[in-house]
N, C-alpha and C positions, 0 to 999 in steps of 0.2 A: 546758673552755673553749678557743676555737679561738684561736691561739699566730700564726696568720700577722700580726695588729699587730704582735706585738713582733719578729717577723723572718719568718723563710723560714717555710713551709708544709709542716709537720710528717706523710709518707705512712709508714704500716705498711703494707709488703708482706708479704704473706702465703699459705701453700701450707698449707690446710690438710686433714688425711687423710692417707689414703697414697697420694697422687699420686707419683710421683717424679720426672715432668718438669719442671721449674721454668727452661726457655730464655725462654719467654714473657713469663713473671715478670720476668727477670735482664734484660730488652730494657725493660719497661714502666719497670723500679725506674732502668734507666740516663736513660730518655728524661725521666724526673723529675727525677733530680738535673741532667741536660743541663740541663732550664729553671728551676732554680734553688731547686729545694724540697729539703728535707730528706728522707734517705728513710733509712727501718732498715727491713732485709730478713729476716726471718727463718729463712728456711731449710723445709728440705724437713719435711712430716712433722708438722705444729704443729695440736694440738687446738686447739678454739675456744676451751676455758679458756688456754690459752698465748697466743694471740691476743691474745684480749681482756684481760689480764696486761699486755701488751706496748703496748696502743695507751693503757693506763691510765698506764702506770711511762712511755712517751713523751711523753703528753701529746699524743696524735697528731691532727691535725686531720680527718683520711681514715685510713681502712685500705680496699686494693684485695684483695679475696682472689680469687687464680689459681686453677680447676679442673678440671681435665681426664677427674677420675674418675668422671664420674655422680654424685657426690654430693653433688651442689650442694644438693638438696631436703632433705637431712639437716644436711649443714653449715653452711649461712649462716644456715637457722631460727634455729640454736643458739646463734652467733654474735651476731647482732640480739638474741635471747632475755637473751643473758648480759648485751651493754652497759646493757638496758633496766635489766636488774637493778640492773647499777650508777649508774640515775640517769646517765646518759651518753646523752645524745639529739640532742649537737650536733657529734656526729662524719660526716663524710658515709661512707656503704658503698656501695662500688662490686664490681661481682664480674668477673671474665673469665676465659675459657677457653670451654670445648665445652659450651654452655648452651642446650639447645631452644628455638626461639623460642617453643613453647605455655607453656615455665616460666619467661617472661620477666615477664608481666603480676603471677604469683603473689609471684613475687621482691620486685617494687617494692612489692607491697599489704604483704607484709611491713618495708618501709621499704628497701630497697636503692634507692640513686639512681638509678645507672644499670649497665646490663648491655653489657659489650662484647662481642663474640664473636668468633673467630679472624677478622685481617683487618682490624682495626679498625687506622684509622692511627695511631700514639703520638701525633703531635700532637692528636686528636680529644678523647685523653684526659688528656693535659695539660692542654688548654683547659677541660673539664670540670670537672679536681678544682680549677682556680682560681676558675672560674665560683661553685661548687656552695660550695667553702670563704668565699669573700668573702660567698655571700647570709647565710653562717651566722653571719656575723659581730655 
């Protein structure tokens, strides 16, 4: 259940695989808390099952997962796949990093909100997860 009534706007950051760049991440998670959301960062390295762990045990209103490895088509399935599982359908998923635009349409049919791609201005996606968080409310 989405936490932004009862205060700030609860984001899970997330790098999940083995990516190991996470600057992108560490810039999005700052530009969040800048405008006044809650944010727990996970860290490098984080399977979907540790993910989706984290946005449960946070109560998180959004998870953004950062990816830069090519394996966005294997990890955000699984991701989506696992919240479903937990009966969790009112968390908004947003994805970023190096994300083809022909795997942009696939992404969202599988329920991702929205897809950033290098470039995107932080405010663009601040505006987003508040937009996207308050319709869910």
């Amino acid at each position: 259940m989405p936490t932004q009534t009862q205060g700030k706007i609860r984001v899970v950051v997330a790098k999940p695989g083995l990516d190991g760049h996470d600057r992108g991440a560490k810039i999005i998670a700052r530009a969040l808390r800048d405008a006044g959301m809650e944010v727990i960062y996970t860290g490098l390295h984080q399977t979907p099952e540790q993910i989706v762990e984290t946005v449960i045990q946070e109560d998180a209103d959004a998870v953004g997962l950062s990816i830069l490895s090519g394996a966005h088509m294997t990890l955000v399935p699984r991701v989506v796949e696992l919240l479903r599982a937990q009966d969790i359908d009112d968390v908004v998923v947003t994805v970023g990093g190096t994300i083809p635009a022909e795997d942009i349409p696939e992404l969202k049919d599988l329920g991702v909100a929205e897809v950033f791609t290098p470039g995107a201005p932080t405010q663009a996606i601040v505006d987003f997860i508040r937009q996207a968080t308050a319709a869910r409310d």
